[in-house]
DRENDO-1510 file (C-alpha; in Angstrom, 1 decimal, always signed):
<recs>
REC; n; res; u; v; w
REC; 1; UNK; +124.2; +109.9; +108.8 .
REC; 2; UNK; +122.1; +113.5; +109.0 .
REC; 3; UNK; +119.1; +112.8; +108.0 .
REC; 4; UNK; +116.1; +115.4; +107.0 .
REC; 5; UNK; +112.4; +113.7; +106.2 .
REC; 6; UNK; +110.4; +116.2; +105.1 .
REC; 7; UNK; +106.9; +115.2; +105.6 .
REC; 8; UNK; +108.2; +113.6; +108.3 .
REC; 9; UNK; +104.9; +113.9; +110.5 .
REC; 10; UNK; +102.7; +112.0; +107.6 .
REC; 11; UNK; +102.0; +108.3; +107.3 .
REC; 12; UNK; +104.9; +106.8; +106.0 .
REC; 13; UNK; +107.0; +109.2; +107.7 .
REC; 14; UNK; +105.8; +108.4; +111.2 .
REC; 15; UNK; +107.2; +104.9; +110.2 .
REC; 16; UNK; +110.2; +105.7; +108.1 .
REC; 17; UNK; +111.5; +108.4; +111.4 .
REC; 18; UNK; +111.9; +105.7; +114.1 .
REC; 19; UNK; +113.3; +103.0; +111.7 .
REC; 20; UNK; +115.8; +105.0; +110.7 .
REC; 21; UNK; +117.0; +106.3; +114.2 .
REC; 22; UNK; +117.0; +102.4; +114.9 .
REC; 23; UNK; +119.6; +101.9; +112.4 .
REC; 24; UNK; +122.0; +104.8; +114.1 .
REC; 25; UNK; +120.7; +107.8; +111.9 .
REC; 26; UNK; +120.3; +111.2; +112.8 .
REC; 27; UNK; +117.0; +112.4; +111.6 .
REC; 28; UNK; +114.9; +115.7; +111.6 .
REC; 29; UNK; +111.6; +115.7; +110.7 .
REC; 30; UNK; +111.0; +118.9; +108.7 .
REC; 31; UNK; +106.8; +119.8; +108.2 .
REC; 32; UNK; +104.3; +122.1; +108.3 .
REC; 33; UNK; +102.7; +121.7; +111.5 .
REC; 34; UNK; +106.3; +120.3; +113.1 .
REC; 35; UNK; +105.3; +117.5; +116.2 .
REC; 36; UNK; +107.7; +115.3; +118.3 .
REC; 37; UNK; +108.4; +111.9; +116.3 .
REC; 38; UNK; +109.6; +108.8; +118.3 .
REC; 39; UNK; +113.2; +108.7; +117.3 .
REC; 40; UNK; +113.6; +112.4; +115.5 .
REC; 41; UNK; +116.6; +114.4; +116.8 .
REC; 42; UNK; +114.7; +117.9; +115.9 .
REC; 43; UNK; +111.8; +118.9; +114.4 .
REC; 44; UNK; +111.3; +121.8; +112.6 .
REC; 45; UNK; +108.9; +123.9; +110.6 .
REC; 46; UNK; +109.1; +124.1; +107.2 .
REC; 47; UNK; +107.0; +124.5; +103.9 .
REC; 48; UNK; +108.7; +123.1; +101.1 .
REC; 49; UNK; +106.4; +125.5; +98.5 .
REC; 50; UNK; +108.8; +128.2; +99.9 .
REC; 51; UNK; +112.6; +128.5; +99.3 .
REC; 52; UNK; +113.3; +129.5; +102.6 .
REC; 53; UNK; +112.7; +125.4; +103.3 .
REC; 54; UNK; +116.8; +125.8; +102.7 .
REC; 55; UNK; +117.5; +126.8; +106.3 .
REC; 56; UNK; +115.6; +123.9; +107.8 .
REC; 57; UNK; +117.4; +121.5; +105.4 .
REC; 58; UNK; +120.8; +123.2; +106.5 .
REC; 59; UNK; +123.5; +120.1; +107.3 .
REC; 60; UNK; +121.5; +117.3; +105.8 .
REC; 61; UNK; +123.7; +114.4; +104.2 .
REC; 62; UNK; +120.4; +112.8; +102.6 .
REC; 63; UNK; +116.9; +114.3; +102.2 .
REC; 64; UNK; +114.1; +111.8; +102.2 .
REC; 65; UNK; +111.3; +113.4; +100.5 .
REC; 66; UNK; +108.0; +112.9; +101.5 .
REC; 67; UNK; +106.3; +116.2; +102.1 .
REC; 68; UNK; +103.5; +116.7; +99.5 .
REC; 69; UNK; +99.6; +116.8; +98.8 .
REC; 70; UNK; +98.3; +113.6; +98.4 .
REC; 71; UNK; +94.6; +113.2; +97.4 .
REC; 72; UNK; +94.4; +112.6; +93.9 .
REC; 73; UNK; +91.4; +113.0; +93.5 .
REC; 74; UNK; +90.6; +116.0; +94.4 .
REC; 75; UNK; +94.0; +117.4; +92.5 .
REC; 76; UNK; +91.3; +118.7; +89.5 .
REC; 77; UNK; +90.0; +121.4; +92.1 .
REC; 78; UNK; +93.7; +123.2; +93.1 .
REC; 79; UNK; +96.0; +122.3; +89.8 .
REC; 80; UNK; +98.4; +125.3; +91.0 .
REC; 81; UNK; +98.2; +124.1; +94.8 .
REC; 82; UNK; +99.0; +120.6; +93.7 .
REC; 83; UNK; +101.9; +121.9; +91.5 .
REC; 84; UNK; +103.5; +124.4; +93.4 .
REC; 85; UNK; +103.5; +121.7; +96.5 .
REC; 86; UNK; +104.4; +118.6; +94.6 .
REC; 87; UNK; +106.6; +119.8; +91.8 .
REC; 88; UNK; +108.2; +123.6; +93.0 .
REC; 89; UNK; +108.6; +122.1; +96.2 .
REC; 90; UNK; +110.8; +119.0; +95.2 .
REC; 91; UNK; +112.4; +121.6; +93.1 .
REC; 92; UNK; +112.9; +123.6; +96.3 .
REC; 93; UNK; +114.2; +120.5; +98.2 .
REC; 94; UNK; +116.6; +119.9; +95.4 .
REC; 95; UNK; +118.1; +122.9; +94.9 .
REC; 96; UNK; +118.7; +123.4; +98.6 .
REC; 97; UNK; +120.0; +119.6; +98.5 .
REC; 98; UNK; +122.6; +120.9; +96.0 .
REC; 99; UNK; +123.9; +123.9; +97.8 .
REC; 100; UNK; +124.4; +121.8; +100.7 .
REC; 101; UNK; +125.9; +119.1; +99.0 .
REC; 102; UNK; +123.4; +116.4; +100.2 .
REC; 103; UNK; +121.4; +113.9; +98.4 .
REC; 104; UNK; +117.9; +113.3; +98.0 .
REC; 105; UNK; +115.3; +110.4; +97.7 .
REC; 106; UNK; +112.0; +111.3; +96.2 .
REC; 107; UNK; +108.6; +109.5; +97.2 .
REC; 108; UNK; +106.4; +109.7; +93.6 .
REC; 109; UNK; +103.5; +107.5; +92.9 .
REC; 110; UNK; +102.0; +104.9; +90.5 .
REC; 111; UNK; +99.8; +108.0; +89.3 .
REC; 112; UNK; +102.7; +109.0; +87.2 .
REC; 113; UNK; +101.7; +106.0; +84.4 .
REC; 114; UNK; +99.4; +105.7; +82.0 .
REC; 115; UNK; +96.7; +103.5; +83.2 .
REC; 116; UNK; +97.7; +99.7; +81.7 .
REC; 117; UNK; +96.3; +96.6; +81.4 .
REC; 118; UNK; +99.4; +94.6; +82.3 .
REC; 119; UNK; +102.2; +95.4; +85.1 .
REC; 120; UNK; +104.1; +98.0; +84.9 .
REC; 121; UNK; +108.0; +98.2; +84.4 .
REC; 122; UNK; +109.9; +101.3; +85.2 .
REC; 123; UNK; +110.1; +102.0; +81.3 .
REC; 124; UNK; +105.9; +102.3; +80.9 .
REC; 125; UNK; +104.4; +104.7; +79.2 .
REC; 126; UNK; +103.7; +107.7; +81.9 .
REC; 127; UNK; +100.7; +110.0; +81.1 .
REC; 128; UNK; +99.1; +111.0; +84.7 .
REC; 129; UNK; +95.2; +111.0; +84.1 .
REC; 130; UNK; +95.1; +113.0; +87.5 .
REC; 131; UNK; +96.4; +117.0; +88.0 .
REC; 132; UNK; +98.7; +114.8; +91.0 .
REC; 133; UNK; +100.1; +112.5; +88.6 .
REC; 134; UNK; +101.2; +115.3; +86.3 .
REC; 135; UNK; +102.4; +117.3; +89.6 .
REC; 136; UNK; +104.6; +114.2; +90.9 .
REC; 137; UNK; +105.9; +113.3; +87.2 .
REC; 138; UNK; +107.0; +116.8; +86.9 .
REC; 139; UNK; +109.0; +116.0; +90.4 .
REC; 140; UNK; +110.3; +113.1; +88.9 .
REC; 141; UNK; +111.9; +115.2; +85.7 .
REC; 142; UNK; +113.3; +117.5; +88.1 .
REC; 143; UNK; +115.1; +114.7; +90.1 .
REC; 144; UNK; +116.4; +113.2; +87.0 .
REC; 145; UNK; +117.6; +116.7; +85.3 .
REC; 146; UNK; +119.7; +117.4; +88.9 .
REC; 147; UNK; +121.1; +113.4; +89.0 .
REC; 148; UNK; +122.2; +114.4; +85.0 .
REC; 149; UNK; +123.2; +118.0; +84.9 .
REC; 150; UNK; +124.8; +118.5; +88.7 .
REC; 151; UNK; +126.1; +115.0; +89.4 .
REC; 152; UNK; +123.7; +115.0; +92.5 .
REC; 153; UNK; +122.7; +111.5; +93.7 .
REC; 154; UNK; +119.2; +111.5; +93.4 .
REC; 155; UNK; +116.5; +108.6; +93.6 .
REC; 156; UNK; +112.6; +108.1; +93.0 .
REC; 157; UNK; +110.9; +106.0; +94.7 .
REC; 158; UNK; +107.1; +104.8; +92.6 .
REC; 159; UNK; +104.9; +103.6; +95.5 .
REC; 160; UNK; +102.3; +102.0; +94.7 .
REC; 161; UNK; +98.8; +101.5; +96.9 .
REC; 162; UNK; +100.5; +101.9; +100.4 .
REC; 163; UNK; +98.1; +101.0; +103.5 .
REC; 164; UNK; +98.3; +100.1; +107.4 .
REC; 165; UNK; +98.2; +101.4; +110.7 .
REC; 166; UNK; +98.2; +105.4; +110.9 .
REC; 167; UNK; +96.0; +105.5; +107.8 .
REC; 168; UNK; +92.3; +106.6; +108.5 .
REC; 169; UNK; +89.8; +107.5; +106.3 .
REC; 170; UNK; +88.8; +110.8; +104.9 .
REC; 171; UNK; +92.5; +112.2; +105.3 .
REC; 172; UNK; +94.8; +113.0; +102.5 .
REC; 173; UNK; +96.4; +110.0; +102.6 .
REC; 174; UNK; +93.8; +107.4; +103.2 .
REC; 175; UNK; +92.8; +104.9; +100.6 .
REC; 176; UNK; +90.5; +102.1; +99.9 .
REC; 177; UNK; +92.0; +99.7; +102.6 .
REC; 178; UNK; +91.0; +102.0; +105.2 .
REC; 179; UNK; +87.7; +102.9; +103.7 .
REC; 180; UNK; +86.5; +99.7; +103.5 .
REC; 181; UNK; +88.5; +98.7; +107.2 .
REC; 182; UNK; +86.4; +101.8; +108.7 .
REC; 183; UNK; +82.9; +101.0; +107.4 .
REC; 184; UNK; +83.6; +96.7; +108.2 .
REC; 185; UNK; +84.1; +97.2; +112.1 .
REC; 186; UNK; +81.1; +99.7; +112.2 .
REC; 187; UNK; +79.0; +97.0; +110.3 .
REC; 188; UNK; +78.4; +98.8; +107.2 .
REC; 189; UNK; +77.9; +97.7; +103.6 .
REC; 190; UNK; +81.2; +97.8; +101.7 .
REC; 191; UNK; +80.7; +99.2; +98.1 .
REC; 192; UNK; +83.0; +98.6; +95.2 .
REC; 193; UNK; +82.3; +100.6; +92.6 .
REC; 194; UNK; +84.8; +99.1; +89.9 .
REC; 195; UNK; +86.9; +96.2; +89.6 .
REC; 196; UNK; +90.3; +97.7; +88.7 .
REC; 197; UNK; +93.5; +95.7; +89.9 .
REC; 198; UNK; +95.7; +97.1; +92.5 .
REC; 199; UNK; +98.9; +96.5; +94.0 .
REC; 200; UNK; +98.8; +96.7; +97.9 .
REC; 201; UNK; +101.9; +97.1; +99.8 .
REC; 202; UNK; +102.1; +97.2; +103.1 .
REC; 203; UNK; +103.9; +100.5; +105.1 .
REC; 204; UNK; +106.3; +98.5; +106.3 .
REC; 205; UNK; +107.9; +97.0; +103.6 .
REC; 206; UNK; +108.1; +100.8; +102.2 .
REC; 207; UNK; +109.5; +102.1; +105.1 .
REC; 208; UNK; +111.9; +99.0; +104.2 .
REC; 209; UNK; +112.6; +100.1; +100.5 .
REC; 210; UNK; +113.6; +103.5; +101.8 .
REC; 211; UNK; +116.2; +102.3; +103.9 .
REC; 212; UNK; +117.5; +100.2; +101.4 .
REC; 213; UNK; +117.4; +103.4; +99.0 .
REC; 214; UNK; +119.4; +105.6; +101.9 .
REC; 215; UNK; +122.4; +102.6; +102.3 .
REC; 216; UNK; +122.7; +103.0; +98.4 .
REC; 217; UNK; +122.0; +106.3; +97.2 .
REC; 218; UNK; +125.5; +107.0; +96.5 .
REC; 219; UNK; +126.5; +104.2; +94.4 .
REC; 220; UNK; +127.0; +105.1; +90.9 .
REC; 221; UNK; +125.0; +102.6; +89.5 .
REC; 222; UNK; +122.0; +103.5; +90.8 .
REC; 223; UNK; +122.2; +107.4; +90.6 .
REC; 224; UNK; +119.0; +108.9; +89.1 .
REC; 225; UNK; +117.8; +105.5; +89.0 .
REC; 226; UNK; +113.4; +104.6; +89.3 .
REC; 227; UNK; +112.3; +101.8; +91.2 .
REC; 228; UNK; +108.5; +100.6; +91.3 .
REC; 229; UNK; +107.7; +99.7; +95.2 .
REC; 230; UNK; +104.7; +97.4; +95.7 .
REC; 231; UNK; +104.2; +93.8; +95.8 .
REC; 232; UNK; +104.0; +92.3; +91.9 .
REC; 233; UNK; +100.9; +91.2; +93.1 .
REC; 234; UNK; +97.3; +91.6; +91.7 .
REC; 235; UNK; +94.5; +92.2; +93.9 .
REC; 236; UNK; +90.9; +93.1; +92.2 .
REC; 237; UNK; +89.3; +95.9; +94.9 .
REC; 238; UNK; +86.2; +93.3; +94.8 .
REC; 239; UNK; +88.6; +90.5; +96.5 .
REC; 240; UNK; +89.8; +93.2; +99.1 .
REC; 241; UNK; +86.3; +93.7; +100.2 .
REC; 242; UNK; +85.8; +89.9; +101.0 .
REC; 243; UNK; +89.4; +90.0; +103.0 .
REC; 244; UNK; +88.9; +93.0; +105.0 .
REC; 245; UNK; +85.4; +91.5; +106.0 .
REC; 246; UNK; +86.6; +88.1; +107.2 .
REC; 247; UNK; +89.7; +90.3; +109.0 .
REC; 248; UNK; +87.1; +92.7; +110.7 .
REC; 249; UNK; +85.3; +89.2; +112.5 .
REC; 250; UNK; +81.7; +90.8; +111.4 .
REC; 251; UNK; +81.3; +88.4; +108.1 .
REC; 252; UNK; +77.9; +87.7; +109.4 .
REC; 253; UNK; +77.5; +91.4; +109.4 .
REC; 254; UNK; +78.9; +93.5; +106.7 .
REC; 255; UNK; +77.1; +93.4; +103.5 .
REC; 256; UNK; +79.3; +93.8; +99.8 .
REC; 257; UNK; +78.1; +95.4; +97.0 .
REC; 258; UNK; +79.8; +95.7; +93.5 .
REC; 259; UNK; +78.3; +98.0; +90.7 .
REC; 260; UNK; +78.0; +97.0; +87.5 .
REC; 261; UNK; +80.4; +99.7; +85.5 .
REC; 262; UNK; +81.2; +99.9; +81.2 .
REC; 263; UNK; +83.8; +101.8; +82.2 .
REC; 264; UNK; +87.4; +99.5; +81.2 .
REC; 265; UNK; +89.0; +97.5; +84.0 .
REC; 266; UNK; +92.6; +99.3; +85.1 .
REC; 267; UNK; +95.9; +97.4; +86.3 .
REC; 268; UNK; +98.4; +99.4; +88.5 .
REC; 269; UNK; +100.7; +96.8; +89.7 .
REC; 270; UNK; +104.2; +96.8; +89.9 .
REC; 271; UNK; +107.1; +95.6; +88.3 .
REC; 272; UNK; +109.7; +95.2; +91.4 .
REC; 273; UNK; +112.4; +93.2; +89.3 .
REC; 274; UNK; +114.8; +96.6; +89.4 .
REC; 275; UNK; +114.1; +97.0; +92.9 .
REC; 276; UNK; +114.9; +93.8; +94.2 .
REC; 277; UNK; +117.6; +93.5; +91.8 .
REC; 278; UNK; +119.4; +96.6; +92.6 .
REC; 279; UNK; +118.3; +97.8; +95.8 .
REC; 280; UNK; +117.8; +94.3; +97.3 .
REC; 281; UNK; +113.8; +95.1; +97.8 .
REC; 282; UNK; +111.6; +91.9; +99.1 .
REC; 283; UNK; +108.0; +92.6; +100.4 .
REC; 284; UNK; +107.3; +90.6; +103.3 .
REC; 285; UNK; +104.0; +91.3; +104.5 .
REC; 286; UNK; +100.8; +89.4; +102.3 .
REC; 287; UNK; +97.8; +90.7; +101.4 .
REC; 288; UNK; +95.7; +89.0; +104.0 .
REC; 289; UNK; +98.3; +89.5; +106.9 .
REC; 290; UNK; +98.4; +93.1; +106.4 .
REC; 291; UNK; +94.5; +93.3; +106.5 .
REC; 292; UNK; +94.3; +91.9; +109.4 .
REC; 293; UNK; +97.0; +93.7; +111.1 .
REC; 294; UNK; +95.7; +96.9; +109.9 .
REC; 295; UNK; +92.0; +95.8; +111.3 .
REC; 296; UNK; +93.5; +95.2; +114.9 .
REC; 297; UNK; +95.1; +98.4; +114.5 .
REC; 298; UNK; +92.0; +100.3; +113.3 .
REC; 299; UNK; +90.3; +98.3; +116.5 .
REC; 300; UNK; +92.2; +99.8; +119.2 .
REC; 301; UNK; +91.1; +103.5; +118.2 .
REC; 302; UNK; +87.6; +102.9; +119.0 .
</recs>
């Protein structure tokens, strides 16, 4: 199959290329700053914020969509970039999927919920707190209104806290795990400054979940279809401090902190009945093996 990933040069795309060029795909890696991917056929530049991304999306069967700005938290400073990236560009990407007569699988986030005390099941409430949860939710409608109104297959894909090798902190796709890998092997103090619950999954088993999506996407029953990928289970960021410093071998070292905080206690974890119902979805990869693998990884950069 013709394969485009757009964002095809980020973190989960310089997993997702080569795995799906093992299985026999043709993939191009469509990006803004375009680079040679192990296993891409072609790589080409493209912003998906313009609607000129058509051409470079010319011939695709399927369109993996992961090309977006990423750093929630610092979404409150550029609402329009964050929107025109996130939610004009998956409009972009869809549009251009429908003139060509492709389909398309969308990467969204957890962000898109309200936050819960409780897992979450596709059918939760969703009210972003973040200008990127609104940006990505609006991605999601769009998906949805082109699976309903134009027939097209369509898919979203809810990832929740992704992490391993290729992440580094301080980029636009880093996160905790890296944060807290970072400062254990250089033997500084790790602080957590809440105890909210998250769901961890390792990049693998997305890169996993996306295959699975691509070998169904034209089924009818699961057409316009959300699935929730993460784990099911509940790690507190406080517990993730104490694995990643036994996994960085300086436990003798490496000092944790926790602040005391009134603000309420958060749970994003995921639901993954649908997924591993539908789309055959199992995580493999534990908590604590992950950690580790992701510290020997963050060890052979030094």
């Amino acid at each position: 199959m013709n394969v485009v990933v757009t964002g095809g040069t980020g973190f989960i795309g310089r997993r997702l290329v080569p795995a799906l060029a093992a299985r026999g795909h043709a993939v191009t890696v469509v990006a803004r700053r375009p680079a040679t991917i192990p296993g891409a056929a072609l790589a080409l530049a493209g912003d998906v914020a313009d609607r000129g991304i058509a051409a470079a999306l010319t011939g695709a069967e399927t369109i993996i969509h992961l090309a977006g700005l990423a750093d929630a938290s610092s979404s409150a400073t550029d609402p329009v970039g964050f929107t025109t990236v996130n939610a004009l560009g998956t409009l972009n990407v869809l549009e251009a999927a429908r003139r060509g007569g492709a389909g398309v699988i969308l990467a969204s986030s957890q962000r898109v919920y309200e936050p819960w005390h409780g897992p979450l099941r596709e059918d939760a409430p969703l009210r972003p707190t973040t200008v990127y949860g609104y940006s990505k939710l609006a991605a999601e409608n769009w998906a949805m209104m082109y699976a309903r109104l134009y027939d097209m297959p369509t898919m979203v894909l809810r990832l929740f806290t992704v992490y391993g090798p290729g992440q580094r902190a301080g980029r636009g796709d880093s996160g905790v795990v890296a944060i807290f890998g970072e400062r254990a092997l250089a033997g500084r103090e790790l602080v957590v400054h809440n105890r909210h619950l998250r769901d961890f999954v390792y990049v693998t088993d997305v890169v996993r979940a996306f295959e699975l999506a691509l070998e169904r996407l034209r089924e009818p029953t699961v057409r316009g279809r959300v699935y929730n990928i993460g784990t099911g289970r509940v790690t507190a960021l406080d517990e993730l401090a104490f694995l990643v410093r036994e996994a960085s071998g300086r436990a003798d070292q490496v000092a944790i902190r926790v602040c005391e905080t009134d603000a309420p206690r958060e749970e994003s974890v995921a639901v993954i009945d649908r997924a591993r119902g539908e789309l055959g979805y199992a995580p493999t990869v534990p908590l604590p093996e992950g950690v580790t693998r992701y510290l020997h990884w963050l060890r052979e950069q030094e």
